[in-house]
C-alpha positions in Angstrom: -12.4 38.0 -12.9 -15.4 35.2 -12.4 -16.9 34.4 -15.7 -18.6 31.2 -13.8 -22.3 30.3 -15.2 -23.0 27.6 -13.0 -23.5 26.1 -10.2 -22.1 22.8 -9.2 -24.4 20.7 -6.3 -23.4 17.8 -4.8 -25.5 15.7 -3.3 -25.2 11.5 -1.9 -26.9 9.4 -4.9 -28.7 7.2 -2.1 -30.3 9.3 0.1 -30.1 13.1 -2.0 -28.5 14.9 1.1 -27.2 17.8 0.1 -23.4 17.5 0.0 -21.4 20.5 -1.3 -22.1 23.8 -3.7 -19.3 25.1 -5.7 -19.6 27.9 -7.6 -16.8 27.1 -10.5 -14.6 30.4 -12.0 -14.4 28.9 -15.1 -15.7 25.6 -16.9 -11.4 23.9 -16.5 -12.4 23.7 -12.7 -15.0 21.2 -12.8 -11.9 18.5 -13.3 -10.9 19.8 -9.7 -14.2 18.7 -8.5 -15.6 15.5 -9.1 -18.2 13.8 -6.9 -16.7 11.1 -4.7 -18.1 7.1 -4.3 -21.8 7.8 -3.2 -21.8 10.9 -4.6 -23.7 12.5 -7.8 -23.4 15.8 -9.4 -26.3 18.5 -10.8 -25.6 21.9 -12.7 -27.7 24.8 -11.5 -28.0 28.1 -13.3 -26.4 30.6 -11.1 -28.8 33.3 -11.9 -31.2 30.6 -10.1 -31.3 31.0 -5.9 -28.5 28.9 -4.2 -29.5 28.8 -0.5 -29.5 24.8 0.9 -33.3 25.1 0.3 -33.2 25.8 -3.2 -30.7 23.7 -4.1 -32.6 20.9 -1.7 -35.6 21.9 -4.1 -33.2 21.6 -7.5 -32.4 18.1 -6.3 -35.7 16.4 -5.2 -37.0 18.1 -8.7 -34.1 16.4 -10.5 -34.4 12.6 -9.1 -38.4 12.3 -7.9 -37.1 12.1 -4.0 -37.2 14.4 -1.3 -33.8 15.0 -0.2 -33.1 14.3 4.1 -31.7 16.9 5.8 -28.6 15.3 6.5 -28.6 16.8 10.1 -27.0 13.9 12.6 -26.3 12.9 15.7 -23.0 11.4 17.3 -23.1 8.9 19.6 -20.8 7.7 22.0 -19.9 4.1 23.0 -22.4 4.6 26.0 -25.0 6.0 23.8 -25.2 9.6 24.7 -25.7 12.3 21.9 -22.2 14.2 22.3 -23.3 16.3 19.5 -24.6 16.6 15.6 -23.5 17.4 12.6 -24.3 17.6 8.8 -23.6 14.1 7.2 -25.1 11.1 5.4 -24.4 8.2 8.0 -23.9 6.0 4.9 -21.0 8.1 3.5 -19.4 9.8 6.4 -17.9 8.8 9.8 -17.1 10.9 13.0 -14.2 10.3 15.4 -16.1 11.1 18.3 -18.6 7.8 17.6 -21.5 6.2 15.2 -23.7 9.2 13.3 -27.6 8.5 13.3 -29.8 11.0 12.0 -32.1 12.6 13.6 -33.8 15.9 13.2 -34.8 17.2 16.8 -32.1 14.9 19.2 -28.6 17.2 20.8 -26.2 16.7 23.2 -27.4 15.6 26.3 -30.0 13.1 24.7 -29.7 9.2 24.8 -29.8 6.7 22.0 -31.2 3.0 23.6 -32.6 0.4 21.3 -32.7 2.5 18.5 -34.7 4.9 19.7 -33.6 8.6 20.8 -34.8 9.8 24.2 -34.6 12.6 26.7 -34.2 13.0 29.9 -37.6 14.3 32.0 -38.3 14.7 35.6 -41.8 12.8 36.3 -43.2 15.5 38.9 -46.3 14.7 41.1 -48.8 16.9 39.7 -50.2 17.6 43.2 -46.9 18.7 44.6 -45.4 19.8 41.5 -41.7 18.3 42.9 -40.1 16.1 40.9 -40.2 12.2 41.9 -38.1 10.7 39.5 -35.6 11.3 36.4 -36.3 9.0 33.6 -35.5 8.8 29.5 -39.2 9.1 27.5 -38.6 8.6 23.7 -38.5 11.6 21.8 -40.7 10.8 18.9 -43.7 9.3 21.6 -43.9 11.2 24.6 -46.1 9.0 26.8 -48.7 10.8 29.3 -48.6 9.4 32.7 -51.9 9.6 35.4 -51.1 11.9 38.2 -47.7 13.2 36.7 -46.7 15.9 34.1 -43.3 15.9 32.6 -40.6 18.6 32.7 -37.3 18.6 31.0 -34.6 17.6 33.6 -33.0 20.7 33.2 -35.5 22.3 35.8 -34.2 19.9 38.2 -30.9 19.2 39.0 -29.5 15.6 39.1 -29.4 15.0 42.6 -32.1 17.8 43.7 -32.7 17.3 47.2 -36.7 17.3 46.5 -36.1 14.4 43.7 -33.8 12.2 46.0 -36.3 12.6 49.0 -39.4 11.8 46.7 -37.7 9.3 44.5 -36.7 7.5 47.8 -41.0 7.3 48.7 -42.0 6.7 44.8 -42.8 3.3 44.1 -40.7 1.7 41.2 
């Protein structure tokens, strides 16, 4: 039978990502878990709402800061996004590359510079084809004269219409 009272959050004592809820069965489990270098630890009624909001709520009310979401990207050694992940960069590692968060990059995005980017086809807005594939910065989308943007996706790398007009575009 559960006789647990509380609710133990975890959460990284630099940045206040969310780590881990456990909901104990009785007070002698807390020895079983202890927060881990980095980590910190705050006790939560459980009659209180537990969702990752709430408890992202519990802890920004508890130290003054505004938790980060913790959601990350993993980058390869050639800088593509490969995937993402919940994790504090500072804490964690991934064996599929370096984790950067980011709250809107996936798989399929680039990471040059420091800076997160997707891949657009730059489409005459006459003709509506596309001309060129480039990588615009996701946080800055610039607006080009005479062009509108697409997400690559419409276009396949390669599209006969994208090598013809790439092949007349200027550089």
């Amino acid at each position: 039978m559960t006789v647990a009272t509380r609710l133990v959050v975890i959460y990284a004592t630099r940045s206040k990502i969310l780590r881990r809820k456990i909901i104990l069965d009785d007070e002698s489990q807390l020895d079983l878990h202890q927060p881990g270098p980095g980590e910190s630890l705050l006790f939560l009624p459980l009659s209180a709402p537990f969702d990752d909001a709430s408890c992202r709520a519990a802890i920004a009310a508890a130290t003054g800061v505004e938790p980060l979401a913790g959601r990350c990207c993993i980058i390869d050694a050639g800088g593509n996004v490969v995937g993402v992940c919940n994790a504090d960069p500072e804490l964690d590692s991934h064996p599929a590359g370096q984790l950067i968060a980011h709250d809107v990059a996936g798989p399929g995005d680039r990471y040059e510079g420091g800076v997160f980017k997707r891949e657009h086809a730059i489409a005459d807005s006459g003709t509506r084809k596309g001309s060129r594939l480039t990588h615009l910065p996701l946080d800055n989308l610039a607006a080009f004269e005479a062009s509108f943007l697409a997400p690559a996706g419409r276009y396949e790398i390669g599209d006969t219409r994208c090598q013809k007009d790439a092949a007349s575009a200027p550089p």
